[in-house]
C-alpha positions in Angstrom: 0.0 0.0 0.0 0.8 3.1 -1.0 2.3 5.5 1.8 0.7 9.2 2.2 1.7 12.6 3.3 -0.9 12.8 5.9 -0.1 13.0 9.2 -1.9 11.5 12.5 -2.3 12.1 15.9 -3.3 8.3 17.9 -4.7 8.8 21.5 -4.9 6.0 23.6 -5.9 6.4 27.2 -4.5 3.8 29.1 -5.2 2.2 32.8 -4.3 -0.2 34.7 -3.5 -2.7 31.3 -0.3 -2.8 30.6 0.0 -5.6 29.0 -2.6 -5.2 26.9 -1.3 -1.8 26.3 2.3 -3.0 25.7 1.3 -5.3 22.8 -0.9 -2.5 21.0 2.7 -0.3 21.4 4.5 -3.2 19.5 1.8 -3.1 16.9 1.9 0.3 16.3 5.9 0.1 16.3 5.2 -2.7 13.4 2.8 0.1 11.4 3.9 0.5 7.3 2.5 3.9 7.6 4.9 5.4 10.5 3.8 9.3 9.9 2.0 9.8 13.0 2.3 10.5 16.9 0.8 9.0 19.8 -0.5 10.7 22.6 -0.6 8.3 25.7 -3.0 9.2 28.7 -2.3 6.9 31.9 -4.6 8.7 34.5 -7.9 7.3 35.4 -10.8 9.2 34.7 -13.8 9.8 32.7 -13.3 8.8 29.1 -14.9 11.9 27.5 -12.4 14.1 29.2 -9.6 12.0 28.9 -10.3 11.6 24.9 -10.5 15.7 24.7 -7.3 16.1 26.7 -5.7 14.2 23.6 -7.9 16.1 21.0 -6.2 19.3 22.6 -2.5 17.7 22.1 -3.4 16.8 18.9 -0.9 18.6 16.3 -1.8 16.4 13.1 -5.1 16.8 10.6 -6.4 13.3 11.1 -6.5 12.0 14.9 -7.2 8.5 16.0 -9.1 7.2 18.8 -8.1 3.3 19.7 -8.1 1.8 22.9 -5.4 0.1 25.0 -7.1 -3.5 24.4 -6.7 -3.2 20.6 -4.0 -4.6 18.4 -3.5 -3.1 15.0 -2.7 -4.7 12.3 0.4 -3.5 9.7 -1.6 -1.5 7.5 -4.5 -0.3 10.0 -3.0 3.5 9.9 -1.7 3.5 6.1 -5.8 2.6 5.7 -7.1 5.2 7.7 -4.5 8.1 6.1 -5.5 6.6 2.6 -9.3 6.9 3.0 -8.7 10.3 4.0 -6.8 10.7 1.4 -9.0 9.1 -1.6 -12.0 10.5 0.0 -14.3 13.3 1.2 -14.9 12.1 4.5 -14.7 13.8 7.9 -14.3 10.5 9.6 -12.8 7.1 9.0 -13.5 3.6 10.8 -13.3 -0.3 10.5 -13.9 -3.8 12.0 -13.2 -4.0 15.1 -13.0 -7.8 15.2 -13.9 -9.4 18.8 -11.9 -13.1 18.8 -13.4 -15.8 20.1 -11.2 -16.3 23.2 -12.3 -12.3 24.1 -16.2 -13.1 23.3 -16.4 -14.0 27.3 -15.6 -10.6 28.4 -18.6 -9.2 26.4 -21.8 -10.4 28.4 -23.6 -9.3 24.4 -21.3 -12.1 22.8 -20.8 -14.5 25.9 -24.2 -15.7 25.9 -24.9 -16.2 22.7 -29.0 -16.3 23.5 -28.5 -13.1 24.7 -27.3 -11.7 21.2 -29.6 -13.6 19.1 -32.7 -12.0 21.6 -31.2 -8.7 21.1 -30.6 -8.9 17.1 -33.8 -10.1 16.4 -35.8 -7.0 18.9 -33.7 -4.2 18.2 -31.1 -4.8 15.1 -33.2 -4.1 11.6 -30.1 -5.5 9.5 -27.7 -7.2 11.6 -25.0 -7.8 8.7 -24.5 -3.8 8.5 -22.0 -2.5 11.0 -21.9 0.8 11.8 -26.0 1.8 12.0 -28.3 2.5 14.5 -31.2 1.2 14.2 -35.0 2.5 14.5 -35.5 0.2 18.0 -32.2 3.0 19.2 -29.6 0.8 19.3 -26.3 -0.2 17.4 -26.0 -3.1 14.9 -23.0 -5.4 15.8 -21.5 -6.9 12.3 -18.1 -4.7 13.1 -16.9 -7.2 15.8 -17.6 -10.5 13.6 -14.0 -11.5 11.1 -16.8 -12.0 8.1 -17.2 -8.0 8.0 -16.4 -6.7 4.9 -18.8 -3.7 4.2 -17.4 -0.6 2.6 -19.7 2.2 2.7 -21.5 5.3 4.3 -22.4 4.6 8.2 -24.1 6.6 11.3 -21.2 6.8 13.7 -17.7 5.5 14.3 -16.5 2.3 16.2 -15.9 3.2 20.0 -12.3 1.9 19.3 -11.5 2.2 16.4 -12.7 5.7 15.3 -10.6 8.5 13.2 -11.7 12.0 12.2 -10.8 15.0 10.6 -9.1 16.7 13.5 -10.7 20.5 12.4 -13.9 18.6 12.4 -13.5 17.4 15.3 -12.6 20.3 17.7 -15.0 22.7 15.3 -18.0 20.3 17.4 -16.5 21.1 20.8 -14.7 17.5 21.1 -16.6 14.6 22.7 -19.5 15.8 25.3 -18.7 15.1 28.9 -22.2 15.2 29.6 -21.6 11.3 29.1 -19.8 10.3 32.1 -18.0 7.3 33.5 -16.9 5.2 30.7 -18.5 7.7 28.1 -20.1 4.8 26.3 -22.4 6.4 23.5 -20.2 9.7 23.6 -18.4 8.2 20.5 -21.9 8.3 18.4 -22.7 11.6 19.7 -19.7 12.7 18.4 -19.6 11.3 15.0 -23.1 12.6 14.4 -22.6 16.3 15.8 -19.3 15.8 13.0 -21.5 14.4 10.5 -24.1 17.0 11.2 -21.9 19.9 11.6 -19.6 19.3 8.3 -22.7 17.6 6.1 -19.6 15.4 5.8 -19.6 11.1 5.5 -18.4 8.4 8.2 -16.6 6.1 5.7 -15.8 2.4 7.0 -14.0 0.1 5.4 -12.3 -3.0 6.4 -8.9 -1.8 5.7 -9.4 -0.2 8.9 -9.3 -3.3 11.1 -8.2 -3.9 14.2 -8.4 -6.3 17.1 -10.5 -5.7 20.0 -9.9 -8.1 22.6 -11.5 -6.9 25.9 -10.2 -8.0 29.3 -11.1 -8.4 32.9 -9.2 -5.7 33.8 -9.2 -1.8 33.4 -12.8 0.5 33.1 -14.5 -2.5 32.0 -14.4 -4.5 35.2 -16.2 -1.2 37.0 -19.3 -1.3 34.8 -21.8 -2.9 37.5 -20.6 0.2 39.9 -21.6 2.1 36.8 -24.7 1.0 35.7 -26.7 3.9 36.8 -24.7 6.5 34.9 -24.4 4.2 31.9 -28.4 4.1 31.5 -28.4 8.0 32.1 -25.9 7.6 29.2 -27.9 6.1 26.5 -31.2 8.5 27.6 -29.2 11.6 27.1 -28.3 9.8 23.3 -31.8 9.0 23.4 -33.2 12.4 23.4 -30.9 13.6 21.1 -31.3 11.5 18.7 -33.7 8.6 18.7 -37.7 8.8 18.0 -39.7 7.1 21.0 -41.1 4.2 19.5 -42.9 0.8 21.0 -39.3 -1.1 20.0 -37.4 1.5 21.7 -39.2 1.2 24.5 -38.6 -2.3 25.0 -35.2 -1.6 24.1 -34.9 0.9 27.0 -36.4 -1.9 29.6 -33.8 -4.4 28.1 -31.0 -2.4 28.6 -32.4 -1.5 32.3 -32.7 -5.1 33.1 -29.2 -5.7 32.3 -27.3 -2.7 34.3 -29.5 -3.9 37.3 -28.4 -7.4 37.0 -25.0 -6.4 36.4 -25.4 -4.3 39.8 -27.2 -7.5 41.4 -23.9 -9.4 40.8 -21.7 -6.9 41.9 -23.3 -5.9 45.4 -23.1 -9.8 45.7 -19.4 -10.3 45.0 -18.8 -7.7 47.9 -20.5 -9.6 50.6 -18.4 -11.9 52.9 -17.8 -15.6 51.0 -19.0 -18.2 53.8 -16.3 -20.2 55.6 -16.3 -24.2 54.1 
């Protein structure tokens, strides 16, 4: 592939992974494309702020958003500088491919009846990634190795996400209304791009990466944080989504799972009995 002129800034905020973070180093090391910086953030904090901390450091015209769990592949960057370059998009995504061994650290892909109840209420074409759907939430194709859409989509990958870096600061950054882990900030912020520019979100499977989650990091937290991560989606709700019978449901779906995930975390913190 081809290498470009264009220049990127990569944040990665970083906590309490460093393994996981030291093999997305060596896979950035191993890039084709090596015309870029990378802006490390190792305090723990909310996600929003800590993404716009490295959208202020940012000196280059495309900046990347990937997270410490991820591992890129040799040509992930020269395929995000080169749909920039071959296109007029204001931001740039790709699969971010889930393997197997990881699918147990995702309670959507761990229990498998769980995803095929959620797909078949909520996901209107489940073999598009990158669209929300009219139920108000996300399809899911990105994470699967068979993904191989090119095209327009409604918002960027939470981990795998690159835009136009004047775009990007023109919208005010990511909104740290969303707090805690800042999960559907990264939607918000495509669309208020998309929005603001009239501009496309391209993803193409050049642009893959690795996601494999882990036990360890934000992630772990998110019983503690089920409250704020409801309050989360509402605020994307209102924005964006028309109330509907399926979103609705949707809505008590998603309820049901933060309280069950705060169920088994009140539970771990109570005294084990003695055998």
């Amino acid at each position: 592939m081809a290498r470009t002129h264009l220049k990127a800034s990569v944040v990665i905020p970083t906590w309490n992974r460093p393994e996981s973070y030291a093999e997305l180093r060596r896979s950035l090391d191993a890039q084709t494309e090596q015309n870029f910086e990378t802006i490390t953030l190792t305090e723990r904090g909310e996600l929003a702020r800590l993404r716009n901390v490295g959208l202020s450091r940012a000196r280059a015209p495309v900046v990347c958003f990937i997270d410490d769990d991820t591992v890129c592949p040799p040509t992930w960057l020269a395929g995000v500088l080169g749909a920039f370059v071959a296109l007029d998009v204001v931001g740039v995504t790709g699969p971010a491919v889930i393997p197997e061994l990881y699918r147990q650290h995702r309670d959507l892909f761990k229990y498998r009846h769980l995803k095929h109840l959620h797909d078949l209420l909520f996901v209107d074409h489940s073999d598009l990634p990158g669209h929300l759907t009219s139920a108000g939430t996300f399809t899911t194709a990105a994470a699967e190795a068979t993904c191989t859409y090119e095209g327009e989509v409604d918002y960027l990958e939470a981990c795998n996400m690159a835009f136009r870096t004047e775009a990007l600061n023109a919208v005010g950054g990511f909104d740290e209304s969303f707090r805690g882990i800042g999960d559907w900030s990264e939607p918000d912020a495509a669309i208020r791009v998309r929005c603001y520019t009239s501009g496309k979100l391209w993803f193409t499977p050049k642009v893959l990466l690795l996601h494999q989650p882990s036990p360890a990091g934000a992630t772990v937290y998110r019983w503690q944080n089920a409250r704020q991560r409801l309050a989360n989606y509402r605020l994307f709700r209102r924005r964006y989504i028309r109330p509907s019978l399926r979103n609705g449901l949707y809505q008590l779906f998603l309820t049901t799972y933060y309280a069950t995930n705060m169920v088994k975390g009140w539970r771990s913190l109570l005294p084990k009995p003695i055998a």
